[in-house]
N, C-alpha and C positions, 0 to 999 in steps of 0.2 A: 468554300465548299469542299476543295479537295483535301486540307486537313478533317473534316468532319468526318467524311468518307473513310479516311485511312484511320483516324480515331476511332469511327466504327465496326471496323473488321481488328482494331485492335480490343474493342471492350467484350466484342461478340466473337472471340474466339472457340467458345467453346461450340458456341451455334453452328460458325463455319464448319469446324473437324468434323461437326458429325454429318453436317449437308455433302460437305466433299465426300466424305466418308460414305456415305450412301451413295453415290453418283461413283465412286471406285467397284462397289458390288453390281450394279446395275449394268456398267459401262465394261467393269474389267478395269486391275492395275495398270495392263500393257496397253492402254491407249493412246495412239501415236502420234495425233491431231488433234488439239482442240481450240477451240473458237469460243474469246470472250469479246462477245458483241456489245458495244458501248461497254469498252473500259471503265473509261475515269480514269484515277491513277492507279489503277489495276488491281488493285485489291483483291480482286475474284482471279484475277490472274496469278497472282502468287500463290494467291493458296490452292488452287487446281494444281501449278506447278511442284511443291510440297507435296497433294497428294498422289501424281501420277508422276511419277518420277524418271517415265522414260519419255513423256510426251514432250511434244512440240506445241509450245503454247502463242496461238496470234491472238495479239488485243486490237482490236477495232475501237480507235475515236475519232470524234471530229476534232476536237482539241489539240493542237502539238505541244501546249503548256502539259495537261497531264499525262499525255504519255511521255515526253521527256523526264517529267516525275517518276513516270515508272520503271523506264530507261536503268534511271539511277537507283530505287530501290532494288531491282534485278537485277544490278551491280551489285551492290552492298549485299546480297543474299545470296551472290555466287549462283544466280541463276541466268545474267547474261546471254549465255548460250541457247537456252531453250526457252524465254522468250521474245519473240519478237513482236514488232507495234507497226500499224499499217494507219496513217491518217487517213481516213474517209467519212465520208456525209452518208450515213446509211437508208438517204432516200434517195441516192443518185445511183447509178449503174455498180454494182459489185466485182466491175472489172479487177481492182486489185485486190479482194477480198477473195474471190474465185481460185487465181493464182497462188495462193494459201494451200488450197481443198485438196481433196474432199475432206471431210473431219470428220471423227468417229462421236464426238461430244461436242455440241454448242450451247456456251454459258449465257446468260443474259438476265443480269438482276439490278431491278429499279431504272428498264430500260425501255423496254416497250410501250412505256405510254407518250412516251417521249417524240416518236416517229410520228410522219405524216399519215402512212397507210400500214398499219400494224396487219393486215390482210396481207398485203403487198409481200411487207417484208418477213412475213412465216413462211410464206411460197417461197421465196429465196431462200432462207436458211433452208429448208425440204432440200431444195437441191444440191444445197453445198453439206449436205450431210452424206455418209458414205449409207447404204441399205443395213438395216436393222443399230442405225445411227441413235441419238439419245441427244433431247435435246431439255434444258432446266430452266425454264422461266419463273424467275423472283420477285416478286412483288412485297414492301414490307404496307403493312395497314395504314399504318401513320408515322409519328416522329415519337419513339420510344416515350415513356413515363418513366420518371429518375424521382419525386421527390414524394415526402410521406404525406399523409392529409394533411399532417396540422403541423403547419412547418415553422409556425411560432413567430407570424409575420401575417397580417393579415388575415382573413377569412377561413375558416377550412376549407378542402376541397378546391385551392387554386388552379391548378394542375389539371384536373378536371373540366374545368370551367374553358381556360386556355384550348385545351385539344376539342373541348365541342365547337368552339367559335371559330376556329382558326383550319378545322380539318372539316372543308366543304364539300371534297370529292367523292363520289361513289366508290367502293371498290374496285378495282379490277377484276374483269374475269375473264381469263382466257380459255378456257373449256374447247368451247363453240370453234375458235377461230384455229385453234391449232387442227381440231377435228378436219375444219372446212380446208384446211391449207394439206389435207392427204397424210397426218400422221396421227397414230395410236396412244391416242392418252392414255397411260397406265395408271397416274397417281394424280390427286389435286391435295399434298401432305399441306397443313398448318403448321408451321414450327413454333409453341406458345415458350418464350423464351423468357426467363425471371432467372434474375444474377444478381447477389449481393453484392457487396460492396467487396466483399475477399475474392470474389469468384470474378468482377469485373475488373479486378486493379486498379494500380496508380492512375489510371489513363481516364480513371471514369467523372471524375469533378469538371476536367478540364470538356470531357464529349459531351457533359450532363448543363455546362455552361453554354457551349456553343447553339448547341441544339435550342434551348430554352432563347440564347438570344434569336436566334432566325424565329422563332415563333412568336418574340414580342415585337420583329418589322412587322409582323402581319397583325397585331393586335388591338393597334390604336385605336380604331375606329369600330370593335368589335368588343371588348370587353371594358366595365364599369371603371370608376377613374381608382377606387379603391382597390382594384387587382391589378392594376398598372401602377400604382404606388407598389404596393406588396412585392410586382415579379422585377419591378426595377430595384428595389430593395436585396434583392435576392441574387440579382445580376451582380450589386455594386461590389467589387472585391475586398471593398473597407469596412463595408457591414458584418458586424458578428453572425448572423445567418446568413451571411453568403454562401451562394453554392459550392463558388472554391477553397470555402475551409469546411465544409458540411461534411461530418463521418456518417450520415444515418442515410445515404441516395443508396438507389439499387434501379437496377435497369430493367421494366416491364415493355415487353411488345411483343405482336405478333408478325411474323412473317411466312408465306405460301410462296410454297414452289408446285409448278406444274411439271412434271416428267411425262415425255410422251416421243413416241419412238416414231423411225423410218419403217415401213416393212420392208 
């Protein structure tokens, strides 16, 4: 999971610069604190650190495999210094998340549905935010779209077929709760993101495999035997339309960010 993660903020480069990017006009460049709540291997912490350049960036996991991941990316990127990684269980006491604070930005994407009391913990964040504070909650839809209808392997519309079976969850919506938790929603943005295959780079066969594998664990028992022939076909690295020699993938999804402020 943690390579897919880091594959992902690698293919979706352009998406990120512009979400940081936004959140630098919102926030201000001179942001001196910020808070990515459920790291991972920090991916949203890098590129915050990139875009705010004076900031002090803490990553929040429960993990100590991925944040020592990230340890060492922030090494290798010469960002070391500015940021730091705090182990903790973001349903337990925010004792050493506090000692962080206050923060002028808290990040948090593909994170919030993950907790026990997503109530709970917008009240916290409220508090560890400094007044007229900015805080960016991301949610992506599902598991991007990489391959064309008619991939020249079975049925058309595979691909299709896979993300209705396999994506059983409602939406996210945070609106309500951030409202209820004392801060000013400004924006509920869409990010609708489509990247070729030039625009998504080298990196994108190897994200466009992984992703498709995690979605054929979940598909045995939910899709026809002839689309499970087809997407194992398209897995196998020996098949001529495998996705790891495939030049025609491009990367469709959507992702929402909630922006909404401390007064």
């Amino acid at each position: 999971m943690a390579q897919l993660l880091e594959l992902d903020a690698e293919v979706l480069t352009p998406y990120l610069t512009e979400l940081t990017g936004l959140l630098a006009q919102r926030v201000g460049p001179d942001a001196a604190r910020i808070l990515d709540l459920g790291s991972g291997p920090g991916t949203g912490s890098l590129a915050l650190a990139r875009q705010f350049p004076a900031a002090q960036v803490t990553a929040v996991d429960i993990s100590p495999q991925l944040l020592h991941r990230l340890q060492k990316q922030a090494a290798a990127r010469g960002a070391a210094d500015r940021i730091s990684t705090v182990e903790a269980n973001v349903d337990e006491p925010w004792t050493k998340i506090t000692e962080k604070g206050p923060f002028d930005l808290i990040w948090t994407a593909s994170f919030l549905h993950h907790v026990s009391d997503p109530a709970r913990t917008f009240t916290r964040a409220f508090e560890q935010l400094r007044p007229g504070g900015l805080i960016a909650v991301t949610e992506m839809d599902f598991f991007p779209r990489f391959l064309p209808e008619d991939t020249g392997t079975g049925r058309s519309g595979l691909e299709a077929r896979l993300h209705h079976a396999t994506s059983t969850r409602p939406p996210h919506e945070w609106t309500g709760p951030l409202a209820d938790a004392g801060f000013v929603v400004e924006e509920r943005r869409p990010f609708e993101i489509r990247l070729d295959g030039a625009q998504a780079g080298p990196a994108l066969n190897t994200y466009a495999h992984l992703s498709l594998a995690k979605l054929r664990s979940h598909a045995t028992d939910v899709l026809e035997s002839d689309d499970l022939a087809a997407l194992d076909a398209l897995l196998d690295e020996r098949q001529p339309q495998s996705i790891m020699r495939r030049g025609d993938l491009s990367v469709r999804t959507t992702r929402t960010t909630w922006l909404a402020r401390r007064p």
